[in-house]
N, C-alpha and C positions, 0 to 999 in steps of 0.2 A: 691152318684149319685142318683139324682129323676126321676125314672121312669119315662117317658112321652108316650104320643100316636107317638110321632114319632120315638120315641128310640124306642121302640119297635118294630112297621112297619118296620123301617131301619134294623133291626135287622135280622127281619123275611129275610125280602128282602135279607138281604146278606146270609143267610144260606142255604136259597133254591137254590140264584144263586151259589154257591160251591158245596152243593150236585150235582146241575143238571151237573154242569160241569163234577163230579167225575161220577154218573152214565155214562155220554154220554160217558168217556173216556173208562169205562169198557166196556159198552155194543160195543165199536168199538173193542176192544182189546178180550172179550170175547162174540160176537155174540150167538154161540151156548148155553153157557151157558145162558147168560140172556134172550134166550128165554126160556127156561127149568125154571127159577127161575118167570118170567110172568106167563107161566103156574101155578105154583105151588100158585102164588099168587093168579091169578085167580080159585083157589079152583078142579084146572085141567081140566078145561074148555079146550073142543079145537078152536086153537088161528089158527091153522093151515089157515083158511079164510084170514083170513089177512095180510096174504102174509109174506116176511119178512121184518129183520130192516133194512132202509132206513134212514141211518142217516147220511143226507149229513149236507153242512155248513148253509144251509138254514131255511131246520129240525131245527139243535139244535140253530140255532139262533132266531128265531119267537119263536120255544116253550121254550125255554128258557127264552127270555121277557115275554111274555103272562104266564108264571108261576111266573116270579118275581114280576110282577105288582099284580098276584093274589096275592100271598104270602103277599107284601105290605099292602095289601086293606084289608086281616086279621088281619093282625099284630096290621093296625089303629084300625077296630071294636074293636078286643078285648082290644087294650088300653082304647078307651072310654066307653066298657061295664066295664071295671077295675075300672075306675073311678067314673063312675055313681053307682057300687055298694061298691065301698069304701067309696062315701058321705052317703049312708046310713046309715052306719054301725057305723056311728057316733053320 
């Protein structure tokens, strides 16, 4: 199978949307924790301002698109930065 910018995009695109799903499903299921685990990623910044998680169908539907679509639009760059410096290297 030949690697292309779209295999890869697509790729991306589908991994992010699975994770996002898996996270949304935790963070409904474990609220308390996944703010604690936020916390802890944000270096223990207090998050507390921001009220809590709000994760209705709205929520995880926009941010979910709007990260898939990012994820995609990576996934292309770095296929064509792959490519452009695989011609060099020739």
């Amino acid at each position: 199978m030949k690697l292309t910018k779209n295999k890869l995009a697509s790729a991306f695109a589908l991994a992010t949307a699975v994770l996002w799903t898996l996270c949304s499903a935790f963070v409904t299921i474990f609220p308390d924790f996944s703010y604690k685990v936020t916390k802890w990623w944000l270096h223990g910044m207090n998050i507390d301002v921001l009220g809590d998680f709000n994760l209705g169908w709205s929520n995880f539907l926009w941010g979910g698109l709007t990260l898939v679509v990012s994820f995609w639009v990576i996934g292309y760059v770095l296929g064509w930065s792959l490519e452009i410096f695989s011609r060099r290297g020739k």
